[in-house]
C-alpha positions as CSV (number, residue, x, y, z in Angstrom):
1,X,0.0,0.0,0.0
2,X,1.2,3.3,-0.9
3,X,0.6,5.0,2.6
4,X,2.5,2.5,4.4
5,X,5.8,4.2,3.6
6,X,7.0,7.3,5.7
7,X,6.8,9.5,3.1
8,X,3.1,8.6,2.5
9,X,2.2,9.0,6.6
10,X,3.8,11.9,7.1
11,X,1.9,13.2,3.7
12,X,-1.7,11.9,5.4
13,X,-0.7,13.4,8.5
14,X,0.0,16.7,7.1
15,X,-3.0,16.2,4.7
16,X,-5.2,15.9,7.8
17,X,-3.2,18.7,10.3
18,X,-4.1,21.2,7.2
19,X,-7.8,20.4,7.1
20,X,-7.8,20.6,11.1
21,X,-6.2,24.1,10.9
22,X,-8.8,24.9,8.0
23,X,-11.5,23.5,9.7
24,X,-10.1,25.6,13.3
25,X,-9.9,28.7,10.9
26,X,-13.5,28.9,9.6
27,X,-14.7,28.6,13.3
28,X,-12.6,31.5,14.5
29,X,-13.8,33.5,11.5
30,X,-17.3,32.5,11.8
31,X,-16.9,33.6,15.9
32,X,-15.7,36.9,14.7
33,X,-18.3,37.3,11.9
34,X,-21.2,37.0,14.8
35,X,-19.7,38.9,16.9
36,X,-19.1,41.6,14.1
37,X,-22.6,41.3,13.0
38,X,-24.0,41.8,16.8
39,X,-22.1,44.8,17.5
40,X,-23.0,46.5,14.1
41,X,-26.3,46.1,15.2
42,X,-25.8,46.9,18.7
43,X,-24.3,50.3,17.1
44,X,-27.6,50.7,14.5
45,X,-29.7,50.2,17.7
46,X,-28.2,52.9,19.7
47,X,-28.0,55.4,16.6
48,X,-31.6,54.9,16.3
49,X,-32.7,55.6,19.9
50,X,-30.7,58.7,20.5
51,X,-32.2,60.1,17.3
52,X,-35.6,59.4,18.0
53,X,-35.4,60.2,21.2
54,X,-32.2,62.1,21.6
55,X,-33.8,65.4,22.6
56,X,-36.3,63.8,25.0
57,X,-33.4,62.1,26.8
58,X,-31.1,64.7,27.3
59,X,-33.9,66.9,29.1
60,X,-34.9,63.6,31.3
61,X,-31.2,63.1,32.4
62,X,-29.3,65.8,31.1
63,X,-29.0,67.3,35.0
64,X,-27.4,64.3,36.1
């Protein structure tokens, strides 16, 4: 069998450590993406409250 020489393992074996690190990759990115995502909107979501009700707010508690 081809893969029973050295050559061939340590091929398979870096074969495999590449898709692991690939695989690792694409779950860090996806963890940044949410996170990304969730603070744009975070951002959008405060935008839209202090102008709608930016005025209204800084009278309630603009003597604190």
């Amino acid at each position: 069998m081809e893969n029973d020489t050295p050559e061939g393992k340590l091929e398979l074996s870096l074969r495999i450590l590449g898709n692991e690190l690939i695989a690792f990759k694409m779950t860090v990115d996806d963890f940044k993406m949410k996170w990304l995502v969730l603070g744009i909107s975070a951002m959008a979501a405060i935008f839209w409250v202090v102008s709608k009700f930016g005025p209204g707010l800084v009278q309630t508690f603009g003597g604190l």
